[in-house]
VEXMI-115936 format. One record per residue (C-alpha): residue number from 1; z negated, x negated, y. Coordinates in pm, whole numbers, plus 50000, padded with zeros to 5 digits. Layout:
% VEXMI-115936
NODE rokol     Z     X     Y
NODE   NUM     Z     X     Y
...
//
This chain:
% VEXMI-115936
NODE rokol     Z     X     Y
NODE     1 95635 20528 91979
NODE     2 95641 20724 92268
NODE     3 95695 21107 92387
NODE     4 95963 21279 92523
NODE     5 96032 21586 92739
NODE     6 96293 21733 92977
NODE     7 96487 22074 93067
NODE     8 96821 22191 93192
NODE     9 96820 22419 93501
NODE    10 96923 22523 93897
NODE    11 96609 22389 93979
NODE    12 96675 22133 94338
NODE    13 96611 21760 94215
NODE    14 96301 21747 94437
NODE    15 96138 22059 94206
NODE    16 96283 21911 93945
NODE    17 96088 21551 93998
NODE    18 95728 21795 94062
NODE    19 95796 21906 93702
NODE    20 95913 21671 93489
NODE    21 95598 21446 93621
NODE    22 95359 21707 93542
NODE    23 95487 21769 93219
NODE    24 95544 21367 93090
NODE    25 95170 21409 93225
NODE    26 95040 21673 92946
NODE    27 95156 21424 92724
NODE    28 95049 21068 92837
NODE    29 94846 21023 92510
NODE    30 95201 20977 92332
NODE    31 95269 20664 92604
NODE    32 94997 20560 92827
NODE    33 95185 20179 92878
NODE    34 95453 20336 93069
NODE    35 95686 20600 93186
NODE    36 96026 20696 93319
NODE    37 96236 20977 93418
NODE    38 96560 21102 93545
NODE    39 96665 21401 93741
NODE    40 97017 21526 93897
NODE    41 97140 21894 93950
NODE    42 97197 21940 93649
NODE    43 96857 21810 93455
NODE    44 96505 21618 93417
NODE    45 96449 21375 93115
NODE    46 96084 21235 93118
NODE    47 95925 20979 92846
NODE    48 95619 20802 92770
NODE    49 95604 20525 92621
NODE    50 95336 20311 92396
NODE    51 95512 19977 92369
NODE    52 95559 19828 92014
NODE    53 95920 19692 92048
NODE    54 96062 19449 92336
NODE    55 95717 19491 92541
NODE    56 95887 19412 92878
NODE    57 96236 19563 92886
NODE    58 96211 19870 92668
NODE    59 96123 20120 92938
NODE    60 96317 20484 92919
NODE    61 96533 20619 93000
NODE    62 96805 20341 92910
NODE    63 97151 20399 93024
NODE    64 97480 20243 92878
NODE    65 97693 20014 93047
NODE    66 97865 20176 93320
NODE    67 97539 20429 93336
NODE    68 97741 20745 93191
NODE    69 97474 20835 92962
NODE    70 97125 20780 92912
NODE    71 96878 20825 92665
NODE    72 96496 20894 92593
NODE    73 96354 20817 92221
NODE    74 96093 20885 92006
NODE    75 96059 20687 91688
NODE    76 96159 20335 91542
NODE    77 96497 20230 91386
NODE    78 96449 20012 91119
NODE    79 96788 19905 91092
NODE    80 96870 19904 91462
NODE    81 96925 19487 91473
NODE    82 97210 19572 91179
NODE    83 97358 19839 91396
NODE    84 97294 19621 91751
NODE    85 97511 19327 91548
NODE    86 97774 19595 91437
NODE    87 97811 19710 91787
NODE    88 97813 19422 91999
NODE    89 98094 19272 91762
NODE    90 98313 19605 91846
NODE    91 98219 19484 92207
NODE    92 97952 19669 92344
NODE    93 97704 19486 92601
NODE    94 97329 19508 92577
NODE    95 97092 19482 92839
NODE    96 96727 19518 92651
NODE    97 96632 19421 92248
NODE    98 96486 19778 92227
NODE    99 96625 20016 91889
NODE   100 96666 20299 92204
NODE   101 96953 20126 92338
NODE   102 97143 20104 91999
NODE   103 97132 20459 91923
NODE   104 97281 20524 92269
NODE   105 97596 20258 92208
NODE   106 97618 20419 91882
NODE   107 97653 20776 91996
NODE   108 97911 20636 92243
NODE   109 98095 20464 91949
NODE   110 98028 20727 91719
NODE   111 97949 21026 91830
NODE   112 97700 21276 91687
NODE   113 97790 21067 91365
NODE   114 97540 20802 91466
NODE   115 97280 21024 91319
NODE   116 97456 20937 90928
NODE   117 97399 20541 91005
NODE   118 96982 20559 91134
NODE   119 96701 20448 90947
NODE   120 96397 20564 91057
NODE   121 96145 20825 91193
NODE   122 96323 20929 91554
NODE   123 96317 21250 91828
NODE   124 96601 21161 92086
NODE   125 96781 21314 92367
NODE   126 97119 21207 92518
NODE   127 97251 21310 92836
NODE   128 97634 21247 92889
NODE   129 97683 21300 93268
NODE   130 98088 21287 93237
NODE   131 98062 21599 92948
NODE   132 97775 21716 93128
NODE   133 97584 21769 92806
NODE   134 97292 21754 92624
NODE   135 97302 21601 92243
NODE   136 96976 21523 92058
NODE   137 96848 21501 91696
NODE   138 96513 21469 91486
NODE   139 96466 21249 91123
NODE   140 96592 21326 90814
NODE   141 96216 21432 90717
NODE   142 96106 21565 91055
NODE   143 95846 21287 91079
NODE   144 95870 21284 91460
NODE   145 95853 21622 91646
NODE   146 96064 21820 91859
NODE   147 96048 22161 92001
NODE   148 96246 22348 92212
NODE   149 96326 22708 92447
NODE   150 96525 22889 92654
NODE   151 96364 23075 92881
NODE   152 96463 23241 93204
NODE   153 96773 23032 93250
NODE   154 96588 22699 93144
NODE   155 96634 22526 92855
NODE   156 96338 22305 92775
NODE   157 96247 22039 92481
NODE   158 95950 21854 92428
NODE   159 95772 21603 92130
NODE   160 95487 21842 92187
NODE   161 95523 22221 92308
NODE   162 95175 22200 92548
NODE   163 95440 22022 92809
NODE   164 95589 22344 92849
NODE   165 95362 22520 93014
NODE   166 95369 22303 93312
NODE   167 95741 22459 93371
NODE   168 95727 22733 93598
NODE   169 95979 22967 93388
NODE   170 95814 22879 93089
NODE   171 95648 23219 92949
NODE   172 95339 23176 92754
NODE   173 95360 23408 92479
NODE   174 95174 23489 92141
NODE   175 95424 23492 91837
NODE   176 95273 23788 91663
NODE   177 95447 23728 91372
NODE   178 95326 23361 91286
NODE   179 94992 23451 91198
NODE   180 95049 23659 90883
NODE   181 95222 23419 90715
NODE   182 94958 23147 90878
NODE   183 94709 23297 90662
NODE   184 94866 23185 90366
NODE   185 95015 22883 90400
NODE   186 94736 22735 90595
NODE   187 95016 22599 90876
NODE   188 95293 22744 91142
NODE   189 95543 22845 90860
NODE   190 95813 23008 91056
NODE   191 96098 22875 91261
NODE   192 95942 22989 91570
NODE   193 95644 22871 91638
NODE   194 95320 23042 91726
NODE   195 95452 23082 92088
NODE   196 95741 23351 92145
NODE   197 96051 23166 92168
NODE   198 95952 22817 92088
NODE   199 96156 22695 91774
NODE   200 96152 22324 91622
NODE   201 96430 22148 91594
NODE   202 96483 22131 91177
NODE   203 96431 21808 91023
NODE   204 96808 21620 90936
NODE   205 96953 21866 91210
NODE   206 97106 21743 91558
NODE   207 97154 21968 91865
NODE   208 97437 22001 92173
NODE   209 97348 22204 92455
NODE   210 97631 22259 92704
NODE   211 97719 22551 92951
NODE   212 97386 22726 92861
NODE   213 97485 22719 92519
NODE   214 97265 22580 92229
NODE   215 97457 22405 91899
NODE   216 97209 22350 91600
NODE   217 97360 22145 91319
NODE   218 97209 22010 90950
NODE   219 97323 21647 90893
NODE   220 97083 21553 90624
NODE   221 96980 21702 90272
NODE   222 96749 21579 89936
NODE   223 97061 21566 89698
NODE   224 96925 21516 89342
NODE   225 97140 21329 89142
NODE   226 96921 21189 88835
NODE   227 97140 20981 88605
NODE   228 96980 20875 88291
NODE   229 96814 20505 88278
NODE   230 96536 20365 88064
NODE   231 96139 20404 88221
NODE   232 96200 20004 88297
NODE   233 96489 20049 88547
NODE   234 96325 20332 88722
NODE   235 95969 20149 88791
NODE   236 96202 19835 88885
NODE   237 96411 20057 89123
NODE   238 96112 20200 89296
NODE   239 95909 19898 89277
NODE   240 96201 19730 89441
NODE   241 96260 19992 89672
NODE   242 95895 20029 89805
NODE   243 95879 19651 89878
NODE   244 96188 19665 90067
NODE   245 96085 19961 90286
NODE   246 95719 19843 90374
NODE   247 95908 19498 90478
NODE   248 96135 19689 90698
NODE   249 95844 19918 90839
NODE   250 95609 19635 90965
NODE   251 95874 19436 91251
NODE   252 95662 19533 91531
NODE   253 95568 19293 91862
NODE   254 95204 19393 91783
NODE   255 94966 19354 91495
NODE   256 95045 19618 91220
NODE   257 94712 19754 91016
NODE   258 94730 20062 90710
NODE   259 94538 20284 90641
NODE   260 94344 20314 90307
NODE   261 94209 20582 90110
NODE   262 94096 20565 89753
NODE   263 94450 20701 89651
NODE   264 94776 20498 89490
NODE   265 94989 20594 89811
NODE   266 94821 20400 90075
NODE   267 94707 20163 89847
NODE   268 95002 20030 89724
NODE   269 95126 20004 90079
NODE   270 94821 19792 90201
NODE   271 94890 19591 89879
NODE   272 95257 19502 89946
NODE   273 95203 19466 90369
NODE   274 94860 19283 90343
NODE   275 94791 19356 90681
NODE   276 94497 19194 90908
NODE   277 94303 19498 90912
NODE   278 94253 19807 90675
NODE   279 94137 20130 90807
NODE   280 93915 20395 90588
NODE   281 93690 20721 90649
NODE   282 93449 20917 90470
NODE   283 93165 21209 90548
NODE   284 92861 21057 90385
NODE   285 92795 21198 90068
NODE   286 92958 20982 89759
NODE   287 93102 21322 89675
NODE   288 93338 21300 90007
NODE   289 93321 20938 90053
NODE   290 93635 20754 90036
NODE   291 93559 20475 90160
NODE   292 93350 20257 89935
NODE   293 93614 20310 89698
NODE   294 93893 20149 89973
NODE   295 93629 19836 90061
NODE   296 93602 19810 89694
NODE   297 93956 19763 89651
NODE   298 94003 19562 89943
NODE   299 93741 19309 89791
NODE   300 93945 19298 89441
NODE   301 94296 19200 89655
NODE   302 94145 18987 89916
NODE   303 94176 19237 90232
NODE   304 93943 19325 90520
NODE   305 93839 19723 90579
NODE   306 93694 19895 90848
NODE   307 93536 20223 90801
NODE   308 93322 20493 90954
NODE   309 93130 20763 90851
NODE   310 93202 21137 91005
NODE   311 92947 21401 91063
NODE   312 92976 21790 91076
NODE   313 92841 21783 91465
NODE   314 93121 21530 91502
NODE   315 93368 21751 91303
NODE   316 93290 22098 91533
NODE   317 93240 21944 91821
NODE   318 93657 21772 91794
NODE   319 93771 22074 91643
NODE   320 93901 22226 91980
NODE   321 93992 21891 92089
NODE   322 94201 21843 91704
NODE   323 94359 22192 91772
NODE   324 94504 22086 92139
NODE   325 94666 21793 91954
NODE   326 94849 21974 91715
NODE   327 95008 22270 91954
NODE   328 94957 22521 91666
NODE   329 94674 22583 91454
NODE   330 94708 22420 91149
NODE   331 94355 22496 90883
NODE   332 94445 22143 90662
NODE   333 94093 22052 90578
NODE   334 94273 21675 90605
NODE   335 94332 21716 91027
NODE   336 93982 21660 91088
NODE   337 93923 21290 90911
NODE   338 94264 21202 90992
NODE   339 94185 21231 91355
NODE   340 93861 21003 91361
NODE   341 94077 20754 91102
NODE   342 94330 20738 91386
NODE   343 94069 20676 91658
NODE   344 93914 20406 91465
NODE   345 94227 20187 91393
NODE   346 94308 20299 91760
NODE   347 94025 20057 91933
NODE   348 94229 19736 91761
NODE   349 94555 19808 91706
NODE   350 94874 20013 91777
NODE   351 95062 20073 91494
NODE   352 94919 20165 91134
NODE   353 95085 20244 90797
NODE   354 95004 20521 90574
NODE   355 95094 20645 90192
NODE   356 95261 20993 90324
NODE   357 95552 21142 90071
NODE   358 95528 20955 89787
NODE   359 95420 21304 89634
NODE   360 95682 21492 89773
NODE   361 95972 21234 89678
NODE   362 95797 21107 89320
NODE   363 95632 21454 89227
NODE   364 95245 21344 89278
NODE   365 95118 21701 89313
NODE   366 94930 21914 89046
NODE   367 95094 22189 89160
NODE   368 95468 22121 89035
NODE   369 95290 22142 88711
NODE   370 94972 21955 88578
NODE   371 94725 22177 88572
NODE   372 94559 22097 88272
NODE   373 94367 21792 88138
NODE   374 94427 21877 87788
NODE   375 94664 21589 87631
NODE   376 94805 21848 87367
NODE   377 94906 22165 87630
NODE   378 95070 21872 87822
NODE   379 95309 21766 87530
NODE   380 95338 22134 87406
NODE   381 95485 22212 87785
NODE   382 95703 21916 87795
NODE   383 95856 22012 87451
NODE   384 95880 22405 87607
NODE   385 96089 22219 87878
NODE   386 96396 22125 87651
NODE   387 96455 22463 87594
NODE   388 96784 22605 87751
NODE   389 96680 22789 88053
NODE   390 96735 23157 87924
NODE   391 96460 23121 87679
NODE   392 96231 22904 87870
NODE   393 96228 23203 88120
NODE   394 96173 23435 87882
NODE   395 95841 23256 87706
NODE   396 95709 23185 88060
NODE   397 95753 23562 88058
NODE   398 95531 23672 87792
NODE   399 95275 23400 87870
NODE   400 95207 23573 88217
NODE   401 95130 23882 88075
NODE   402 94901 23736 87758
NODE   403 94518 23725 87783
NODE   404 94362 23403 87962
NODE   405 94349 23106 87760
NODE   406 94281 22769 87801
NODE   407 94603 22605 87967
NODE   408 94797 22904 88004
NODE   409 94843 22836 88399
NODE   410 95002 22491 88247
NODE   411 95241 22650 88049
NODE   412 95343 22918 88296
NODE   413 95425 22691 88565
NODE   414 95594 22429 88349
NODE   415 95820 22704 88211
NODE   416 95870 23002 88470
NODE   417 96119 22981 88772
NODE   418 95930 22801 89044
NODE   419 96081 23089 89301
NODE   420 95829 23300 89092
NODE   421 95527 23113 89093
NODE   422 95550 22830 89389
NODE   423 95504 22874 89802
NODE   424 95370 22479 89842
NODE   425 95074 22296 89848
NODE   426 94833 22565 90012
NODE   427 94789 22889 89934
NODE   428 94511 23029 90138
NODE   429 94509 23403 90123
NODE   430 94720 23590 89900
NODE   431 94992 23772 90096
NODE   432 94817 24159 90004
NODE   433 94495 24058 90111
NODE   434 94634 23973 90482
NODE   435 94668 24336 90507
NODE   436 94289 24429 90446
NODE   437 94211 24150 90752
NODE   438 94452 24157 90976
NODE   439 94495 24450 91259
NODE   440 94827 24654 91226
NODE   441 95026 24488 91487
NODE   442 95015 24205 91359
NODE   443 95093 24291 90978
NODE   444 95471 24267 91042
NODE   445 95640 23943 90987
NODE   446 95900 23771 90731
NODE   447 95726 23797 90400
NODE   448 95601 23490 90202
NODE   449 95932 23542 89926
NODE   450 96133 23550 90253
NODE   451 96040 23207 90363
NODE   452 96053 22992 90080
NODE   453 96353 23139 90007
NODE   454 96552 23021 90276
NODE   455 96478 22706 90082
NODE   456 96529 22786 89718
NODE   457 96880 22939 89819
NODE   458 97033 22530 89912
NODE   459 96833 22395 89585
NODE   460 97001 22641 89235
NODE   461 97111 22499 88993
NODE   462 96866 22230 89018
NODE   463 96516 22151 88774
NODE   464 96225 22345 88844
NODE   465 96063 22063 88998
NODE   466 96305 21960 89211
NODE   467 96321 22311 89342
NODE   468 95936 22242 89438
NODE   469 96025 21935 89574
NODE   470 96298 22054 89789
NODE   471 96080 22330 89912
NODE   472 95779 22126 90020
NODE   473 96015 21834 90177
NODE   474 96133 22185 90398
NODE   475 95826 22357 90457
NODE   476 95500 22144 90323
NODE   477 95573 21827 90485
NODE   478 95721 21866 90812
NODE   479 95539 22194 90927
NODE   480 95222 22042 90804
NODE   481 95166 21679 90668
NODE   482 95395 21508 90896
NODE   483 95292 21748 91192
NODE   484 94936 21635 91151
NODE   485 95030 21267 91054
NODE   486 95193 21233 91412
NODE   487 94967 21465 91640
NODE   488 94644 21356 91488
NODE   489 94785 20972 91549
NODE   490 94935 21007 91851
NODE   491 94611 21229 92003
NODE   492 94478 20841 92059
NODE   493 94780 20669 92124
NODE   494 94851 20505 91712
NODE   495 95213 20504 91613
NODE   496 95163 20558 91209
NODE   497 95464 20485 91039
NODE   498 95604 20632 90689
NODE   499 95728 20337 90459
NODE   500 95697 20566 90111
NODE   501 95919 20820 90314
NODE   502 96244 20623 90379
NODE   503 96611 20721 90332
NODE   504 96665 20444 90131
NODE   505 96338 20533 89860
NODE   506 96465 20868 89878
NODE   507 96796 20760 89710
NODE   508 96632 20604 89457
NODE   509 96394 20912 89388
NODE   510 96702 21160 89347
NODE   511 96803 20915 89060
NODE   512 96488 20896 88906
NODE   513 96498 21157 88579
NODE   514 96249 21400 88606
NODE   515 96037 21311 88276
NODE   516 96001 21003 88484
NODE   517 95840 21193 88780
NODE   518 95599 21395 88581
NODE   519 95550 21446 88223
NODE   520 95230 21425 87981
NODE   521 95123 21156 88093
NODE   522 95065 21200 88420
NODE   523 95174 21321 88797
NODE   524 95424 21069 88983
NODE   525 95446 20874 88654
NODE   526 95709 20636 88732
NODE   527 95616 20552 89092
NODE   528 95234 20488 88960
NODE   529 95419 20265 88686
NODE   530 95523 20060 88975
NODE   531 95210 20060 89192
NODE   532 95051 19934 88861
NODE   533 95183 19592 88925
NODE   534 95051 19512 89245
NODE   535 94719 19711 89203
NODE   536 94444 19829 88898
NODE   537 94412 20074 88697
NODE   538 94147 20271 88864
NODE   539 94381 20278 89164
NODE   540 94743 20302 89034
NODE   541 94553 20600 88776
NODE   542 94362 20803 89005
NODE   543 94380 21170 89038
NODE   544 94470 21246 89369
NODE   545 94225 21406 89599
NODE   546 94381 21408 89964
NODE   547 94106 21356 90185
NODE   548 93836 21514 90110
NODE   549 93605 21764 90342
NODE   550 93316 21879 90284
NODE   551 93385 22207 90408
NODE   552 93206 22396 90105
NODE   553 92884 22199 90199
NODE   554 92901 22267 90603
NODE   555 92932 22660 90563
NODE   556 92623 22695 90382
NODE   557 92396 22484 90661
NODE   558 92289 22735 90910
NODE   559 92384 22542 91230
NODE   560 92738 22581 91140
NODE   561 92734 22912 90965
NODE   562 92570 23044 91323
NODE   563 92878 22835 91503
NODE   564 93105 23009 91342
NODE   565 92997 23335 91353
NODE   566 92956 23337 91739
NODE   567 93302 23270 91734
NODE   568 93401 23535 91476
NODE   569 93167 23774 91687
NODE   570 93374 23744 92031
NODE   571 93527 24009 92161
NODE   572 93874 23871 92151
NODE   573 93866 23854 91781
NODE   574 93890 24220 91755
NODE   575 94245 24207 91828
NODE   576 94347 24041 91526
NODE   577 94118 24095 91289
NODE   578 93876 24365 91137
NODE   579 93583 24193 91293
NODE   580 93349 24345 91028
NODE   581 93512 24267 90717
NODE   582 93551 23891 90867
NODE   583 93162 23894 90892
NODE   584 93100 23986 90600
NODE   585 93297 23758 90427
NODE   586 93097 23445 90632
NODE   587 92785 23602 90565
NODE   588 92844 23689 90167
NODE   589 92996 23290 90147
NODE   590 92666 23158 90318
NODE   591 92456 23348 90077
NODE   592 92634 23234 89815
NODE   593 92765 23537 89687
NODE   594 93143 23435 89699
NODE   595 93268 23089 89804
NODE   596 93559 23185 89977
NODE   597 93542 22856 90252
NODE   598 93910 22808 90277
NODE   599 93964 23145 90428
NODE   600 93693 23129 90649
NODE   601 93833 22766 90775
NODE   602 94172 22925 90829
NODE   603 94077 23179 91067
NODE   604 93815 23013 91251
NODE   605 94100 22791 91293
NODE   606 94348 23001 91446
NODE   607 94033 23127 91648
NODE   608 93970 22796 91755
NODE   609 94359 22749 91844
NODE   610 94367 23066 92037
NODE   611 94080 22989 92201
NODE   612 94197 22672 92348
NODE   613 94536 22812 92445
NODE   614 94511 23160 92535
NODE   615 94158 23192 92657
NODE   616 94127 22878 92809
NODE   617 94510 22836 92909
NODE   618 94620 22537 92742
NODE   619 94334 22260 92908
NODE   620 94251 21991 92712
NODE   621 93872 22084 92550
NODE   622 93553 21887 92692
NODE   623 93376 21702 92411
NODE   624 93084 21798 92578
//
């Protein structure tokens, strides 16, 4: 796991070397073992590495034989010593065991087509000296990052954007139209990114940049193709499937640990890799406590857990420091025990596994559709669901505009188009009431229908929930879970790897029918089926909670209601927002008159964030 940067301009190779060190230096929590770089006339490619894989020989950038091209990576390959077999018997010669130096053969025996035949979580960057041209690519699932511009005749990439601004025609702008939408989704939801002119590079897309032209291409895209099967085959395929991938996931040349909450994600993993070590966090009260639930199942299966307990001083004092990491502000209540999780498995070990997109791939959300906990509105809306689609639109129709009743939101959301009803996981502030909060100039930006449907428009035709799916494995995940999976991770130098999001469990989960996913019975009902023989009941069963902050509880003590409204009071704040109605909306929460805590955490966030990186340039916060 490591981090990557460079940039293609005029710049002499001396300038060029000032640069590329300073930037590779932003980022030295990605790789503190190492680093490397190359420069010509042409361009500078810097990396960092944390060394997981061939210790001594796997330093970047790696060049091929006759030293053509060279490469700097991001990521693990999980089938790289298939591939490294494959390519040595065409005859190509290998001078380290690293996964880096089989992607570069590959591209040279393959082409941009290499990207079709890699399993894993990977940012890379290629530069072929004879075509004097760039060619990179990010995973299928965007699990590693990778951001670029083009900015006064430079064209710059990066695994995290704060490299940039140590590139002196790099222009430090606010996006004005990212926060609108931020307000909503809780995350960076656009293309561009909350600087002007920074984009991501999509997840299953691949780049060329040649002649001061920029190529963007998709490679990779969820494909449902359910067939029908019996429950049985579907909990053996996953079963088998799951096994398969955490066995793949844990070749390392260092200890590998997991992470454990009290959910049936990272649970099942730590059951299947039985690792040395198991790493859990909670804030205290039972309420938020996850981890005496995690030791509790680590004494049924015979594992050893670590945990710590978080405090709110710890909590706001990080919260600049979290908000660095991440480049953008991102207001998921789950960023702020993640980080401390990291930094605790951090002080033993270097790698970790976690239980990310099982819910994305195996439908474990309430919010595809389980909304009630009435057994009888569950059957009534799976029955709904064999209508034909005509007439299931039209009941989901009249139930929207009927009088509340118990499981009505159930019904409407099993039935109704999900481009009607369904932006993700978060939904913060509805879109209307960003106008009453935000100033004028920043009121115009895509609309929320705008976004998610540059998603729903490559998934018709398909089930309702696999239109959900589609749209969080586009927007959810990479902008937001994965974002914070990797920054929060590799903040203290912890490669966390992915084994529930694979390319070879997401063929299996486009089989699996969706009754199987969720139905009745339950969320993720299949993939639980499966988790239920290796772990039980009260684990393979559990509603899921995500990790859970006690946000709620730390705006109504007055320390932190006061630490936030010093920061809502600052002068700055008045260009965004209507700095009285923000105040009163802390003030009526603390006194208990509304409990509106997610939108207060979502703008002190991006106050926090634009505090860090506007006020205070970009400098990494004192934890003082």
């Amino acid at each position: 796991m490591c981090g990557i940067v460079g940039f293609v301009d005029t710049l002499n190779r001396t300038q060029k070397e000032i640069i590329i060190n300073k930037m590779m230096n932003t980022i030295i929590h990605r790789g503190p073992n190492s680093s490397g770089h190359f420069t010509d006339e042409h361009v500078a490619l810097g990396f960092r590495r944390l060394s997981i894989i061939d210790l001594e020989c796997g330093t970047q950038p790696i060049y091929n034989e006759d030293q053509s091209k060279l490469i700097t990576f991001n990521g693990e390959i999980y089938n790289y010593k298939q591939l490294r077999k494959e390519l040595m018997e065409i005859g190509h010669t290998f001078s380290t065991e690293s996964d880096t130096e089989v992607i570069l053969h590959g591209y040279e025996e393959y082409g941009v087509e290499i990207v079709q035949k890699l399993r894993g979580m990977f940012a890379f960057v290629i530069w072929d000296k004879e075509k004097k041209e760039l060619f990179g690519a990010r995973d299928s699932f965007g699990i590693k990052p990778l951001y670029y511009t083009q900015m006064n005749g430079t064209f710059m990439y990066g695994s995290e954007i704060k490299s940039f601004l140590q590139h002196p025609n790099f222009e430090k702008v606010l996006n004005k139209e990212a926060l609108k939408p931020f307000l909503t989704f809780q995350y960076s939801a656009l293309e561009e990114t909350f600087f002007k002119n920074v984009f991501r590079i999509k997840e299953g897309h691949y780049f060329l940049y040649k002649n001061n032209e920029l190529t963007i291409k998709k490679y990779w895209d969820m494909l449902p193709k359910e067939r029908e099967m019996a429950l049985t085959e579907a909990v053996d395929l996953i079963d088998s499937a799951v096994q398969e991938s955490v066995d793949a996931h844990k070749f390392a040349d260092v200890e590998v640990g997991s992470f454990l909450s009290s959910g049936v994600d990272s649970s099942y993993v730590a059951a299947l890799l039985r690792p040395e070590q198991t790493y859990s966090i909670g804030f205290g009260d039972k309420t938020y406590n996850e981890s005496s639930e995690a030791k509790a199942l680590c004494d049924h299966i015979n594992l050893k857990n670590k945990s710590r307990v978080v405090h709110g001083d710890e909590a706001f004092k990080y919260y600049p420091t979290i908000q660095y990491h991440l480049d953008e502000p991102d207001a998921n209540p789950s960023c702020v025990p993640l980080f401390f999780l990291a930094e605790l498995a951090s002080r033993d070990l270097r790698v970790v596994m976690s239980g990310e997109g099982a819910d994305e791939l195996f439908a474990g959300y309430q919010g595809y559709g389980f909304y009630t906990n009435s057994k009888f509105i569950r059957v009534v809306a799976e029955n709904f669901k064999k209508l034909p689609k005509k007439a299931r639109y039209t009941l989901a129709r009249g139930i929207k505009h009927t009088p509340n009743f118990k499981g009505k939101l159930h019904l409407y959301t099993s039935l109704a188009p999900a481009e009607h009803h369904f932006i993700g996981q978060a939904k913060v502030f509805e879109e209307w009431e960003t106008l009453e909060y935000l100033k004028p100039e920043y009121q115009k930006s895509p609309s929320v229908k705008e976004i998610v449907m540059e998603s729903y428009k490559n998934i018709k035709g398909a089930t309702e929930l696999r239109k959900m799916q589609y749209l969080d494995l586009h927007q959810w995940m990479p902008k937001d879970i994965l974002l914070k999976a990797d920054k929060m991770s590799m903040a203290h130098s912890l490669e966390l790897r992915v084994p529930l999001l694979d390319v070879k469990i997401m063929n299996v989960a486009e089989q699996i029918p969706t009754k199987y996913l969720l139905n009745e019975e339950n969320t993720k009902y299949a993939f639980r089926q499966a988790a239920a023989r290796h772990l039980p009941k009260e684990w393979y069963d559990r509603k899921k909670l995500g990790f859970p902050v006690p946000i709620k509880d730390w705006l109504l003590e007055e320390k932190y209601y006061k630490l936030i409204r010093d920061m809502f009071q600052k002068d700055f704040v008045k260009q965004f927002f209507d700095q009285e109605k923000i105040l009163s909306l802390l003030d009526d929460n603390y006194h208990k008159i509304v409990d509106e805590r997610r939108k207060i955490w979502t703008i002190y966030t991006f106050l926090t964030w634009y505090d860090v990186y506007f006020i205070h340039e970009g400098s990494k916060p004192a934890e003082a």
